[in-house]
N, C-alpha and C positions, 0 to 999 in steps of 0.2 A: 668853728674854724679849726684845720688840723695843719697841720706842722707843714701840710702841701697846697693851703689855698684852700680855696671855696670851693666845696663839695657839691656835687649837681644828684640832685635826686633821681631815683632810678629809672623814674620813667623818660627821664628830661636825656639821661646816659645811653636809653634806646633809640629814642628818637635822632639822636648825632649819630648814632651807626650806624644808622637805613641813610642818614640824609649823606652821609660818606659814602656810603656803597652805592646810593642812588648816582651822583655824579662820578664814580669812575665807571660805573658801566657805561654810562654816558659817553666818557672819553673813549674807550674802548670801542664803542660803535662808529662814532665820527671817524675813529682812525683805521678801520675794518672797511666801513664804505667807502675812503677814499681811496683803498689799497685795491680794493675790487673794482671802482672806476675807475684807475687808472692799465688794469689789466682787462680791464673789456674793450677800453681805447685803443690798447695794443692791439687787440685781437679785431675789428674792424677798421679800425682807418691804416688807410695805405699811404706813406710816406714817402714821396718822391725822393731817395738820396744817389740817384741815377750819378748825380754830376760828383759825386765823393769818390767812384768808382776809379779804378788807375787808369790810365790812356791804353795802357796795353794788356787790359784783361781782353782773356778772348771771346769769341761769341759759345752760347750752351751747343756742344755736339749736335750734330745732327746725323739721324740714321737716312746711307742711300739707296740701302737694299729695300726689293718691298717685303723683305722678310724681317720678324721682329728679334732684337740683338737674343742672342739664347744665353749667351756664354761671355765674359771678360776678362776672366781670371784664372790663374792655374788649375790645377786638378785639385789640389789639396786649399783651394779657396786664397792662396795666398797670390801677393804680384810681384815678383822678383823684381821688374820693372821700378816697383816703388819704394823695393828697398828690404821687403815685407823677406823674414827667414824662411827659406825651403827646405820642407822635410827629408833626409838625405834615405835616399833609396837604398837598401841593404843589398850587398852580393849576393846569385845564387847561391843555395849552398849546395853540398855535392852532393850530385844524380839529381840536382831539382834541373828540369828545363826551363831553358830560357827562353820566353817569347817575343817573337816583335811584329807590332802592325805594321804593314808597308803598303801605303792608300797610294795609289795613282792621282794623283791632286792635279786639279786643274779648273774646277765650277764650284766658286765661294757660297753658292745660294744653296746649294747640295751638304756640301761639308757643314755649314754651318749646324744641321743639324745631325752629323756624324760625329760631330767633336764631341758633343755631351755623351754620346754612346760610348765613344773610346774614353773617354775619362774615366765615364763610370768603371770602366774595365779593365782602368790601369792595377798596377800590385798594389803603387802606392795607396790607392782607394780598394783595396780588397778585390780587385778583379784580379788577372793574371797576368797582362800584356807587362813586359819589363819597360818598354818604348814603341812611339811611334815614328814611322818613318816616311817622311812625304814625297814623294819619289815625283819632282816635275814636271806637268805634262801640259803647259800651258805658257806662252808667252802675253797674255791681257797683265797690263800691268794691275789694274784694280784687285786681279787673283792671286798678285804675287806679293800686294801691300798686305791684304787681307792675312794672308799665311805671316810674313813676316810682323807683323802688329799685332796682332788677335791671337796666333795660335802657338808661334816660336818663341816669345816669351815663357812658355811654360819648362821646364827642365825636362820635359818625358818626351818633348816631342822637337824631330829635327827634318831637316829639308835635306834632298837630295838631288844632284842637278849631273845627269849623266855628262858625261865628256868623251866616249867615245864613236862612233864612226857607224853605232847601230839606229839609231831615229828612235822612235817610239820604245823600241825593244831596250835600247838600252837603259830605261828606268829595271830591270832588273839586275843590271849589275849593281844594285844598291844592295841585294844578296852578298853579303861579304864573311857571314859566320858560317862553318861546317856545322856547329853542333847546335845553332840556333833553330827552332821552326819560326818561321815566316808565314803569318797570315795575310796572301795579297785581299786585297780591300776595295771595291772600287768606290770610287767617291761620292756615286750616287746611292748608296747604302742609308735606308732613312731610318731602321731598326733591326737591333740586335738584340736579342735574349740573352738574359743574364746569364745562361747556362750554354751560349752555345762556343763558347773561343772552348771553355773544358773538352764541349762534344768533338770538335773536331781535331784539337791535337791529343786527345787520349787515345783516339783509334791511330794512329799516325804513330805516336811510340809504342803501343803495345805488338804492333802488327807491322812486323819490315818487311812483307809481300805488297803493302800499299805503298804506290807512290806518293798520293795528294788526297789531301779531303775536303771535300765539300758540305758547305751549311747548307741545310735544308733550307733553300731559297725559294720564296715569295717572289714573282715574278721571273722564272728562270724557264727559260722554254720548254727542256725536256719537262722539267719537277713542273710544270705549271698545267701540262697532261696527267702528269699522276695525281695533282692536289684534285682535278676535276674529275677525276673516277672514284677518289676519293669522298667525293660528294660536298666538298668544305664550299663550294662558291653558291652565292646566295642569289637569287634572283635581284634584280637594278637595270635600271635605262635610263639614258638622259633626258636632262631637264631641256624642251627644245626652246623656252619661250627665260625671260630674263625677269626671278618670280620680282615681286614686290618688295617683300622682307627676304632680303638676304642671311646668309650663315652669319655668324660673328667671326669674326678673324679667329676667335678664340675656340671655335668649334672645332671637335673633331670629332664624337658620337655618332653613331650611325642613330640613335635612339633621336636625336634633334631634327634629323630631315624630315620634311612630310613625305606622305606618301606617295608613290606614283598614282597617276589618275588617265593617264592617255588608252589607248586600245591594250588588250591583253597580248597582242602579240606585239607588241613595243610600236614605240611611236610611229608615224607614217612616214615612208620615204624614209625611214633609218634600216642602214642595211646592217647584218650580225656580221659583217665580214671585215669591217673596218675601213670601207671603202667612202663612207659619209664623211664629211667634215663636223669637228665638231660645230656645236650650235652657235656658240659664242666664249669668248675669255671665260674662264673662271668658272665653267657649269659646272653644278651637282649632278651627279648621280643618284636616282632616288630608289627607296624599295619598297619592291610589289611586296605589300601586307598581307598575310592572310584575311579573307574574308569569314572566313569559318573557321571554326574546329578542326585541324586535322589535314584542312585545302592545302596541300601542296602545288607547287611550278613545276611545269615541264623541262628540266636543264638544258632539252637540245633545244628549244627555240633561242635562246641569250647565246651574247656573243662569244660564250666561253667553250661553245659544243664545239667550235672551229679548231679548238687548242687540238695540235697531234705531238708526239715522241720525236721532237724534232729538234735540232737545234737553229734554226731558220722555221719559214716556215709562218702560218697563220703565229705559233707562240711566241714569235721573233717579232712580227711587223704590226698585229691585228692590235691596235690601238684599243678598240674600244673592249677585246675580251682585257685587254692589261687593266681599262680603267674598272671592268666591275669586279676583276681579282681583287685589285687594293678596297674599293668597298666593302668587297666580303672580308677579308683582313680585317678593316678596320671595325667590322661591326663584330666578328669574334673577339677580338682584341680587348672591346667593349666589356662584352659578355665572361672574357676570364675563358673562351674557347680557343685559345691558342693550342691545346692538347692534338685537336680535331688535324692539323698541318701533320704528324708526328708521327714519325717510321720507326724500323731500327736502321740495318745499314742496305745501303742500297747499291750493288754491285755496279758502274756500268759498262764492263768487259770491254772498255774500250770503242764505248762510244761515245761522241763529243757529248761536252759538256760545259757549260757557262763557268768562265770563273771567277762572277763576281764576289764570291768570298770562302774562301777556298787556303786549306794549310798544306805547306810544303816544308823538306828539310832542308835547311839551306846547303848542305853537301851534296845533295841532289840537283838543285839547281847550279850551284858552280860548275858542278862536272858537266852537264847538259850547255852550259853558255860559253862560248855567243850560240844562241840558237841557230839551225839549219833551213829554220823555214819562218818568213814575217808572220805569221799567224800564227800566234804563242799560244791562243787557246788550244788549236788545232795539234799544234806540236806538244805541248805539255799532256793532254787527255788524251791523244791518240797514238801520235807519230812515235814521241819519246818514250810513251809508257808502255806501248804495245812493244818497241827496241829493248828495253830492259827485263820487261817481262814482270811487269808489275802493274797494281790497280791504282783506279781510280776510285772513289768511293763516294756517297752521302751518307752523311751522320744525319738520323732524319729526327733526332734529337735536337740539333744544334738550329733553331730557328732565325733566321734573318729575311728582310726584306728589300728587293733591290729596285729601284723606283723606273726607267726606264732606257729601255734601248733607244738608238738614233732611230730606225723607223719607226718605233710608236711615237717618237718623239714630234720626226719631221712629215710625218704622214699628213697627205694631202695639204702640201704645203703649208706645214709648222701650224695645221689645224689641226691634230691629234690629242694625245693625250697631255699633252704641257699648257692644253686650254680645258682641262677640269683645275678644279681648286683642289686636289689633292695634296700638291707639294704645301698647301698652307694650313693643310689638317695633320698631316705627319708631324711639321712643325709644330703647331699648337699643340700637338699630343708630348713632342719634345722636351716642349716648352715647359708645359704641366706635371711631367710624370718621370722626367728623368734628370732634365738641367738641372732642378735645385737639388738632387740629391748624389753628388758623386761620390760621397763617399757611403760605399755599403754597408747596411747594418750586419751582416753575415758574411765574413770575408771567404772568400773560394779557397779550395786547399790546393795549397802547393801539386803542381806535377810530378812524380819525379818517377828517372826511367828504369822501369822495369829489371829485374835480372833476366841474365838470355834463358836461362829454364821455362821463365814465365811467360815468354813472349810466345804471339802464336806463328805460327809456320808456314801459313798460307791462306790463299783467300778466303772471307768468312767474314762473320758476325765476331765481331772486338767483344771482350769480357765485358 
């Protein structure tokens, strides 16, 4: 006996410490699987607590475009709306210019995939544009909630609603700055190159012989003759029959379509002129594969041989050359061959020209408004510029693409081009490759204007 009680012999002192440790692990298990059944119960059974919910919650949103939402939030990710702090945009500094989009607004299923292009291309997000300016050209109320809900919330971008006595024209008096450039926009604009708002106001301050410049436009009637002498449009014809397996909404690859299969000189009864209807809603375009090594297409049999130097004209109305332009587009685009579109400057001595997106000084246009004639293209690229004695130009640097005219549009009645599934590939490209990222990892440098030594004198090639 010791001073503490009865002493247990040592084998008897091991045996109590396995039989101890044997029943808390013991506990430790019991209490381990009832923690993991009770979270594997949460994670399959469904709990009806419908009736706990408040009387006036509201139903989950529902989208009523058939296009899928791109965009909800401001440029810099935040919602004023909700409260969330907005990044406060710095002042020019001096001799930086100041830029501003000014979009012709009025087709929400168009914009919706413009907005992610101009975001990405605000200052705030390392592009350039200072603001955007929606200049209203649209009485549908669904196009005026959309602008006001979805896109006015953002701080960069404001709405503009003419009030004077000119119709259509007066969405340019939303030009109110002399020393602003103004890049007009049109709304069906489905892509912008990161590089191109730079291409076109840097010729524009460096060179005070130019009036206006133009992006080297994807779908622009003259530029859509020079893109096909240029050799960029790729062989494609439509799909006449409605295949089995359809695109994915999510497709935009030219590498995912199959390939065409019908006769070598395009399907039967399709005319290259643009005079067929399309086949049905939503068709593909497909592309003649090569067969061989080497097997080239003849460019004039496709509908793009009809394109001329025109600003009307087959490159104005011919539906079906517009839909295998954006084909070839989209499969360079693919391919990282967007180089292939790509000039330097392109004179047009005054003749017309498209000006789906297109920079101007806004001293230039104040002084010119109210315009002298309803056709602002006409007057701005010929009438006015030819008057002053100044150009027009293309930066053939500054790539964009402009989705379509009224007659590709409404061609053989409203069976043209707005019955391929194009607008849902542009979007899906949108969606994938630009929405999530508006803010650029490499910010654009500042512009800022020239000394008059350095500026050039006259018509030509911009430094």
């Amino acid at each position: 006996m010791s001073s503490r009680g009865f002493t247990f012999p040592l084998s008897m002192r091991w045996i109590a410490v396995y039989a101890f440790a044997l029943v808390a692990l013991l506990g430790v298990y019991l209490v381990s699987f009832s923690d993991v059944g009770y979270h594997f119960r949460n994670l399959t059974t469904h709990v009806d607590d419908s009736h706990n919910a408040p009387a006036t919650q509201p139903p989950p949103a529902t989208v009523t475009s058939n296009l899928p939402p791109l965009s909800s939030t401001s440029p810099t990710g935040a919602n004023p709306a909700a409260g969330d702090p907005v990044e406060p945009l710095e002042s020019p500094k001096p001799g930086q210019v100041k830029i501003v989009g000014l979009v012709f607004f009025g087709r929400r299923d168009l914009v919706r995939v413009l907005d992610c292009y101009l975001k990405r291309n605000l200052r705030i997000n390392g592009g350039l544009l200072d603001e955007v300016v929606f200049a209203i050209n649209t009485d549908i109320k669904e196009d005026l909630d959309y602008l006001d809900n979805e896109l006015l919330p953002s701080p960069y971008y404001r709405k503009f609603t003419a009030t004077d006595e000119h119709g259509f024209l007066g969405q340019w008096s939303a030009v109110d700055e002399r020393d602003t450039i103004y890049i007009k926009i049109d709304d069906d604009v489905v892509f912008i190159d990161d590089g191109t708002i730079a291409s076109v106001v840097r010729p524009l301050i460096e060179n005070p012989s130019y009036f206006a410049v133009s992006a080297n436009v994807v779908n622009n009637p003259a530029l859509s003759w020079v893109h096909y002498h240029m050799g960029v449009f790729e062989p494609y014809w439509p799909e006449m029959m409605k295949p089995w397996k359809p695109s994915s909404p999510s497709s935009w690859r030219a590498s995912e379509l199959p390939a065409y299969k019908g006769p070598a000189e395009g399907p039967d009864n399709f005319d290259i002129d643009g005079s067929t209807p399309a086949p049905f809603t939503g068709h593909r375009w497909l592309p003649v594969r090569q067969k061989e090594k080497g097997e080239t297409e003849d460019p004039t049999k496709f509908p793009a041989s009809t394109l001329t130097y025109d600003p009307f004209g087959p490159s104005w109305d011919n539906w079906a050359a517009g839909a295998q332009l954006h084909y070839s587009f989209l499969q360079h685009l693919e391919n990282n061959e967007t180089s292939l579109y790509k000039f330097g400057i392109w004179d047009c001595h005054y003749d017309r020209v498209s000006i789906n997106f297109i920079a101007l000084r806004g001293g230039d246009i104040m002084d010119a408004y109210p315009f002298t004639e309803e056709d602002d293209e006409y007057f701005l690229t010929v009438e006015h510029a030819k008057k002053i004695g100044k150009h027009v130009v293309v930066a053939g640097n500054g790539l964009a693409v402009h989705f379509a005219f009224g007659p590709q549009r409404m061609a053989n009645y409203e069976h043209g081009i707005s019955d391929t599934d194009l607008l849902g590939r542009y979007t899906a490209y949108a969606k994938e490759m630009v929405c999530p990222f508006p803010k650029r990892e490499v910010k654009a440098s500042p512009l800022v204007r020239p000394s008059e030594k350095s500026r050039r004198r006259g018509p030509g090639r911009s430094r």
